[in-house]
Each structure stands twice: as C-alpha cells, then as structure tokens.
N, C-alpha and C positions, 0 to 999 in steps of 0.2 A: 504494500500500500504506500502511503506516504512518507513511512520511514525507510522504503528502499528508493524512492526517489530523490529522497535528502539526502541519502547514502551515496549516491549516486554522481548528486551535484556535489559532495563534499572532496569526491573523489578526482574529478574533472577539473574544479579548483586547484586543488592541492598538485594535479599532474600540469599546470599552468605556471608553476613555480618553477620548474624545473629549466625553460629555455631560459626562463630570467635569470636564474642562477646561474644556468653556464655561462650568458651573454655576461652577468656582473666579473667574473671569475676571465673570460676572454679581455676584456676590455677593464681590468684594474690599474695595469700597468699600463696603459695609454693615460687613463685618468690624471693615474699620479706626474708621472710625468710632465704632461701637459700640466697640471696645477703650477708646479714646480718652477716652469718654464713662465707661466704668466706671470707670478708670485717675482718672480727675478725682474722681469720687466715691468712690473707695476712697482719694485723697488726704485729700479734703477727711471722711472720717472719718466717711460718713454708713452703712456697716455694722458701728460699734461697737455691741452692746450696752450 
C-alpha cells in the first residue's frame, strides 16, 4: 500500500545522492584550487576598480 510507495520514493531519493556525491568527490580539487587561485588575486588586488 502506501508504505511501499514511500518505501519506494525513499529509495529513489537516496539513489539521487549518489551522482552528486561522485560529481562532489570529481570536482573537489578543481574547487579548491580555483578558491585558492581567486583568494591570491583578490589579495593581491587585481578586482579593484
């Protein structure tokens, strides 16, 4: 009944997580990086007008 359809949805959810986690875990070290990279340039003052 309605508890295997919640069972259901709960599953389809949770299997939803899965590309996102690889995508976060693929793309962490770009992240960082790029932070890193902007964090230097916005030290060193090259987005002042």
């Amino acid at each position: 009944g309605l508890r295997v359809i919640w069972a259901i949805a709960d599953i389809f959810n949770a299997l939803m997580a899965i590309p996102n986690l690889i995508g976060l875990i693929l793309l962490s070290g770009v992240v960082a990086r790029e932070t890193k990279h902007y964090c230097a340039r916005l030290k060193n003052g090259e987005f002042n007008r």
